[in-house]
C-alpha positions in Angstrom: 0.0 0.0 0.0 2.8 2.5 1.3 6.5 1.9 0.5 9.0 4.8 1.1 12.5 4.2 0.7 15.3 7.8 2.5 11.9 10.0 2.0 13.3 13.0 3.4 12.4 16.9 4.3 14.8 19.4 5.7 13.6 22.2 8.1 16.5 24.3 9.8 18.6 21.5 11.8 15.6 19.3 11.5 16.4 16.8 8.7 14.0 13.7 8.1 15.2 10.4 6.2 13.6 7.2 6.5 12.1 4.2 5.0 8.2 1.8 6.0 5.7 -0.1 4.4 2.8 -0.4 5.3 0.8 -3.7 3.9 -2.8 -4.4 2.6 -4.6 -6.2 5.2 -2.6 -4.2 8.2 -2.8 -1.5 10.8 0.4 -0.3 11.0 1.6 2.3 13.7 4.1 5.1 13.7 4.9 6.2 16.8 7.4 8.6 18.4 7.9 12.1 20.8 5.9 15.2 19.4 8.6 16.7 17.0 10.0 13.1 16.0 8.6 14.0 12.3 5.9 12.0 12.2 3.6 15.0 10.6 6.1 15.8 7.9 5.9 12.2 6.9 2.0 12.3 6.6 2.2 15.4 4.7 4.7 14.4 2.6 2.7 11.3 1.5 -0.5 12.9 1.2 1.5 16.1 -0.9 0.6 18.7 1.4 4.5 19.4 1.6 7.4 18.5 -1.5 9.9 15.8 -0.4 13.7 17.0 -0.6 14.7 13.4 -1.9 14.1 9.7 -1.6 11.1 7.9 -3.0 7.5 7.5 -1.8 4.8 4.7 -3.4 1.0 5.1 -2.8 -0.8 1.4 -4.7 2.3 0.9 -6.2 2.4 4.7 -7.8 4.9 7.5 -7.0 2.8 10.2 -5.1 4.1 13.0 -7.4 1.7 11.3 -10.4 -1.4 10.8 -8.5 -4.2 11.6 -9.8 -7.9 12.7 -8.4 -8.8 9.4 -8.5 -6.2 8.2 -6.9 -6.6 10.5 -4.2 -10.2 9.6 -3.5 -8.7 6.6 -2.3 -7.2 7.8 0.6 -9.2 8.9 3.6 -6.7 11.1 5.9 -7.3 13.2 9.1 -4.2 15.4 10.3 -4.0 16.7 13.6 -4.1 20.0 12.4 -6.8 19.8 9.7 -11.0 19.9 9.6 -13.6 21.7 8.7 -14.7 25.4 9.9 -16.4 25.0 13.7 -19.1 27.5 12.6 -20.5 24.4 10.3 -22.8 21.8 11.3 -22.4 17.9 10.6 -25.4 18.5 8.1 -23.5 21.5 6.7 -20.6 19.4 5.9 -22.3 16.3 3.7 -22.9 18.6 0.5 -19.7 19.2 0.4 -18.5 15.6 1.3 -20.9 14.7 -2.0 -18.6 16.9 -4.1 -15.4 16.1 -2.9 -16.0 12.1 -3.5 -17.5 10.2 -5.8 -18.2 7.4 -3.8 -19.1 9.3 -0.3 -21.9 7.2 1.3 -24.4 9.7 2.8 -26.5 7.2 4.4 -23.3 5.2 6.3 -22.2 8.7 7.0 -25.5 9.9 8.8 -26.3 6.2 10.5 -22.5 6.1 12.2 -22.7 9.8 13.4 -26.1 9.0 14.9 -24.3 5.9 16.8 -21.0 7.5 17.7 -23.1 10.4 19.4 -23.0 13.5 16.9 -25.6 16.2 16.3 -26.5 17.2 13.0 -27.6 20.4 13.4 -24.9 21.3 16.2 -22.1 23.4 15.3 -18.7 21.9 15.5 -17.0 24.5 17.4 -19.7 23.3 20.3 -18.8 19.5 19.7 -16.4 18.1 22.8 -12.4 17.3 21.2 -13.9 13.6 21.9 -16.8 14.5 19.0 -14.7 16.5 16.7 -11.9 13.7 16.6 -14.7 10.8 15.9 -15.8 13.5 13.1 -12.3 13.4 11.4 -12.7 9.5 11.3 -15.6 9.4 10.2 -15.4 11.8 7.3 -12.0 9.4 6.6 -14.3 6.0 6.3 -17.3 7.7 4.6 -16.4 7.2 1.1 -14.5 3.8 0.5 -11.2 4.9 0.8 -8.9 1.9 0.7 -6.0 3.3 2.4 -6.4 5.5 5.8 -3.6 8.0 7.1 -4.5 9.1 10.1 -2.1 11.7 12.4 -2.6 11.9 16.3 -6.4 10.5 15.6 -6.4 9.5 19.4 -4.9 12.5 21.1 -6.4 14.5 24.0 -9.1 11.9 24.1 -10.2 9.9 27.3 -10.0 6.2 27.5 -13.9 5.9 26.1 -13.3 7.9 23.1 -10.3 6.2 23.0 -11.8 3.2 22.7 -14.7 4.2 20.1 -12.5 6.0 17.9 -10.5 2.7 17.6 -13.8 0.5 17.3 -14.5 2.8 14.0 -10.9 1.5 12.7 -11.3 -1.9 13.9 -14.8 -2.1 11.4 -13.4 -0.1 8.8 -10.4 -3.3 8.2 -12.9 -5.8 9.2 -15.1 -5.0 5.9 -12.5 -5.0 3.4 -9.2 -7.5 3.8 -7.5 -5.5 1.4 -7.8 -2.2 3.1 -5.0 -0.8 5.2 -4.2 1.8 8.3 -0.8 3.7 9.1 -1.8 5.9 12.2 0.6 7.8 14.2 0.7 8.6 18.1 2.9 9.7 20.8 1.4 7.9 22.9 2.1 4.4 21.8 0.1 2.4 24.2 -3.1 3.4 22.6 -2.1 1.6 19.3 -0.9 -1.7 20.7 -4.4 -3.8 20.3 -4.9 -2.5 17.4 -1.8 -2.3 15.0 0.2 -5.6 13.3 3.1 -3.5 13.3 5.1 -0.5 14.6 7.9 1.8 13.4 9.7 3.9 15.5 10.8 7.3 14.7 13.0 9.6 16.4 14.7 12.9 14.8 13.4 12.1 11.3 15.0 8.4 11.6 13.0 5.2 11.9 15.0 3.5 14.9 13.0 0.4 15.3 10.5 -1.8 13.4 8.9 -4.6 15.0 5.3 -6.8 15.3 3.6 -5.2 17.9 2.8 -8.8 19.2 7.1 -9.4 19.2 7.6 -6.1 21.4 4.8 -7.6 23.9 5.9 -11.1 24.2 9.7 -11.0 23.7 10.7 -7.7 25.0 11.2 -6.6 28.3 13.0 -4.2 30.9 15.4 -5.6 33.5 16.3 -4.0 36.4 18.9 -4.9 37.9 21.2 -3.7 40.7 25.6 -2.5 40.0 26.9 -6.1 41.3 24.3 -8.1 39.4 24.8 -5.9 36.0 28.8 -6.6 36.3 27.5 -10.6 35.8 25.0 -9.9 33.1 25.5 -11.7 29.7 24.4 -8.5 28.0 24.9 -10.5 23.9 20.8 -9.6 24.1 21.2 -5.8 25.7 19.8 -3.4 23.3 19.8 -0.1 25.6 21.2 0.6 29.4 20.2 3.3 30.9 22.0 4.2 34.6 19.6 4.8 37.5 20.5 5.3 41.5 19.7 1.6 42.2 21.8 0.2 39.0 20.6 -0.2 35.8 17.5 -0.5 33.6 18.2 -2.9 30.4 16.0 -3.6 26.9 16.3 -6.5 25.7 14.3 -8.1 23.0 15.1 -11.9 24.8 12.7 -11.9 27.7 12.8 -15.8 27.9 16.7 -15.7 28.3 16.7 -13.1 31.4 14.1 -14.8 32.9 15.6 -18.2 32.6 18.9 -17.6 33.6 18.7 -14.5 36.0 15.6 -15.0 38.3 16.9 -12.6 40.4 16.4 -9.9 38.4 13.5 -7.7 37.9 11.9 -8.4 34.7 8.9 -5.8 33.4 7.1 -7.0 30.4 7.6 -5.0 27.4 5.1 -2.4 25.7 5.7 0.4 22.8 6.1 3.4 25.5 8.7 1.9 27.3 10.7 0.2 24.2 10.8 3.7 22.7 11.9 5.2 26.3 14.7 3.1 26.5 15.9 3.2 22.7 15.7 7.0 22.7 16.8 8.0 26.7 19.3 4.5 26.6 23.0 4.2 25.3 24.2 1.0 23.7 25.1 -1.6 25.9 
């Protein structure tokens, strides 16, 4: 579906350079710090902003050919992008009905009834909770076969949270060849729902794993000055020095735990993989 290869954008001493996929049939999450470059990459794939070099595919086409029909495709909501708050959901369909050929008025108006959302109530009264299920919704409304979606689930509390990822969860379920890349700095709100994650820091991807990998085989080990002297550390990724002793990544769970029951062993998740590559040094 996606396939960049160096795609890069230079702003000031901020230089971004790296290279995903994202396949039909899968969610796949980009997560990293606010700042991490996780917009320019959207924007740069949906040609909002001109790459400085590298390569970028969209369905197997470079994104500088696309057409209008290609971009009907794609349904995208950026975290800085929507539609005036002085219009109403009912204001907004006309214009939905001219922008795509295939928008689907009657899902449209049946899944804002159920997620909650007014027709005749401006969106500058709607909670963040209501305008981000908007976004989404506007995104599945007209068959798009490919969703970019930046930040979808921030500010949100855990039930909108949870709704706005139910809304993703049925968009893949109805069409196996569809596909998701969806960014967040807060990475835990993507593990049950992405096959996949990339991590990106300073405009570089730094790791790429299955999300079901980073929870099964990955973990944090604390341990304390004496014990780390003793550690076989061939499966270290990232120590970090704390006043106890030391906090270790390491991507061989099973190993630790074996061999050094003494230890403190924390089962791995995206936030504190990321934590580690980024605030760690190499073991």
């Amino acid at each position: 579906m996606i396939k960049t290869e160096n795609l890069q954008k230079r702003y000031g001493n901020f230089n971004l350079n790296c290279s995903f996929e994202v396949k039909k049939g899968c969610i796949t999450g980009l997560v990293g710090q606010n700042g991490a470059g996780k917009t320019t990459v959207f924007k740069a794939l949906l040609g909002l902003i001109y790459p400085d070099g590298g390569k970028a595919e969209i369905f197997g086409k470079n994104i500088t050919d696309f057409t209008p029909e290609d971009k009907e495709k794609i349904g995208a909501a950026l975290s800085d992008s929507g539609f005036s708050e002085y219009l109403t959901v009912k204001d907004i369909i006309p214009i939905l009905k001219a922008l795509y050929k295939s928008f689907d008025e009657k899902f449209f108006i049946r899944q804002g009834e159920k997620l909650g959302l007014p027709l005749n109530k401006k969106i500058k009264e709607f909670s963040t909770g209501m305008k981000a299920k908007l976004k989404i919704l506007v995104a599945v409304s007209h068959k798009a076969s490919l969703l970019i979606l930046d930040e979808p689930t921030a500010g949100l509390d855990v039930v909108a949270r949870d709704e706005l990822l139910e809304i993703l969860r049925e968009y893949m379920e109805e069409d196996e060849n569809r596909a998701i890349l969806i960014s967040s700095h807060i990475s835990g709100d993507l593990e049950s729902l992405c096959d996949d994650i990339y991590m990106i820091h300073n405009g570089k991807i730094v790791l790429h794993e299955d999300t079901d990998v980073i929870l099964s085989d990955y973990a944090i080990i604390k341990v304390t000055e004496e014990q780390f002297k003793s550690l076989d550390k061939q499966y270290i990724l990232r120590v970090k020095k704390e006043p106890f002793g030391y906090v270790c990544l390491t991507d061989q769970k099973a190993f630790y735990a074996e061999n050094y029951p003494e230890a403190v062993i924390e089962n791995g998740s995206a936030d504190k993989v990321i934590t580690m590559i980024i605030r760690g040094q190499e073991a």
